[in-house]
N, C-alpha and C positions, 0 to 999 in steps of 0.2 A: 240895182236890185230888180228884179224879175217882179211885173205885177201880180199882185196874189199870193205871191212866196210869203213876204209876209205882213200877215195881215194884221199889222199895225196892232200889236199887241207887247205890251212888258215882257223881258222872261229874266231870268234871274240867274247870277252865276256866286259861285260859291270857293273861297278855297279851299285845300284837299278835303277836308272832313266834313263841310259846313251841312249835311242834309244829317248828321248826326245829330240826334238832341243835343240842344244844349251848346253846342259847336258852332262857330262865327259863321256867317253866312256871307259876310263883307265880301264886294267882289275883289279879286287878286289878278293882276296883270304882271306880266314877264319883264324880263329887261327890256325889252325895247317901247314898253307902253301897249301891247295887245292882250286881251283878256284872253286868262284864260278859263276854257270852258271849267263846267260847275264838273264836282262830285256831288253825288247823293242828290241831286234835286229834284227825284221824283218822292221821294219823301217829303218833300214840302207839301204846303198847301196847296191842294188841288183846287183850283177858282174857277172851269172851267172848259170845253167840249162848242168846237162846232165843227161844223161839215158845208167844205164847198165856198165856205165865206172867203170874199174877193175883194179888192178896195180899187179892182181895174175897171175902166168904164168898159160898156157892153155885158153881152153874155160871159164874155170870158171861157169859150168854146174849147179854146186851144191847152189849158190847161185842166187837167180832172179833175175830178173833185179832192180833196184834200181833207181827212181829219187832225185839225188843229187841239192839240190839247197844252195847257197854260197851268205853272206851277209860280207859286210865290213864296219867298224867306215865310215863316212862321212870325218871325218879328214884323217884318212887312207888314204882312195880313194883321196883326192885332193894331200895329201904330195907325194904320186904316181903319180899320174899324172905328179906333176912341175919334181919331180926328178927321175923318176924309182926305188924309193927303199923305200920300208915302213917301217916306222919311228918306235922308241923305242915305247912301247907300244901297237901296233900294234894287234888288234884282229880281227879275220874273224870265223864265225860260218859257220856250215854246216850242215844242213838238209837232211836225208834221210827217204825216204817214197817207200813204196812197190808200186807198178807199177800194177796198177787194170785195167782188160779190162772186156768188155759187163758187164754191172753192168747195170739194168734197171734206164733212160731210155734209154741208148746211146745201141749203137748197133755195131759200130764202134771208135776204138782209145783206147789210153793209158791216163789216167789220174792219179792224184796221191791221193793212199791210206793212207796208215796208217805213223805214223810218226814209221821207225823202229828206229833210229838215232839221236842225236843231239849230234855234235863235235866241239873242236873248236882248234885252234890254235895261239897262240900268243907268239910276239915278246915280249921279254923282257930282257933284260943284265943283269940288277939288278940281275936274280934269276937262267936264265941259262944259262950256262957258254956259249952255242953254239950259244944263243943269240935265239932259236923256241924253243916249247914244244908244245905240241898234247894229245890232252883230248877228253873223252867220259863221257857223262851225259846220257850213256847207251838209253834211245827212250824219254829222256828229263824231267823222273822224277827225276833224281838225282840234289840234290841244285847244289854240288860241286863235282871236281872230282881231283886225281891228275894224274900228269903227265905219259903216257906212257913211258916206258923205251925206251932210247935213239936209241935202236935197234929196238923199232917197229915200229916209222914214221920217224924219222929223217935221218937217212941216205939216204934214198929215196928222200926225200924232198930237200938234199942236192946236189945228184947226179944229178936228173933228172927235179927240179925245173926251169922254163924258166928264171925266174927273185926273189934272194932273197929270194927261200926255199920256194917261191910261184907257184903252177902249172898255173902260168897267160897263159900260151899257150892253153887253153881249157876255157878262158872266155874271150868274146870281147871285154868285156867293158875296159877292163885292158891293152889286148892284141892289140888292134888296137888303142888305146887312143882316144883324144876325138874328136865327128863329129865335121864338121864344121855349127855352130848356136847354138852349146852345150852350 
């Protein structure tokens, strides 16, 4: 895995319907055991935005900045909530898109360009022993992907995750729990 690609975050996949209300969100793998990517999960709950965030030592020069945007099951996010710990099944998607400036007509600011990204992560026991696994659907043409070797997101995730293999310290929604009138 590329440093910085990703930035050790959850993402979440769904099968065909799952970002529909009401609709399973359980992750769904192909014959051969590779996930495959979500439907609807920009519907989910939105946990989160950063920019440029890297988990490669140095500067990290050689790669742009990058906005990363994080989606979670609706089920996820409430079982987290009541408990601090996301439940078996557990998916969170992640979005990375290149970081565009002066682009007519703006003249000023950062917005987000191209989709370079879509990752995802999900809890599961049934399948891996450590109970996460971390996937690339390379910039989101690929149906299915399989798992990253355990040495290129997981130990990270392990070590330096605030909560549960999750980087919740870098999203509010997660990290500060809910306003009050929520």
């Amino acid at each position: 895995m590329r440093a910085g690609v990703l930035p050790a975050i959850l993402l979440a996949v769904t099968s065909g319907d799952g970002g529909r209300p009401g609709a399973s969100a359980a992750p769904a793998y192909d014959e051969t055991g590779a996930l495959l990517r979500p439907e609807g999960y920009r519907r989910w709950v939105y946990v989160g935005a950063s920019l440029g965030l890297s988990y490669a030592e140095g500067s990290g020069g050689a790669m742009p900045d990058m906005f990363h945007h994080v989606y979670l099951q609706p089920e996820a996010y409430e079982a987290y909530r009541r408990t601090g710990r996301f439940p078996d099944k557990t998916v969170l998607m992640l979005e990375l898109h290149a970081a565009e400036r002066k682009v007519a007509p703006s003249r000023h600011g950062t917005f987000e360009g191209q989709r370079l990204g879509l990752e995802a992560a999900v809890k599961d026991t049934s399948r891996f022993p450590e109970g996460w696994a971390y996937f690339s659907f390379a910039d989101g043409s690929r149906r299915a992907a399989t798992a990253f070797p355990r040495s290129a997101c997981f130990e990270c995730h392990r070590q330096h995750a605030a909560s549960d293999n999750v980087f919740v310290q870098f999203y509010p929604v997660l990290r500060d729990g809910p306003l009050s009138g929520e």
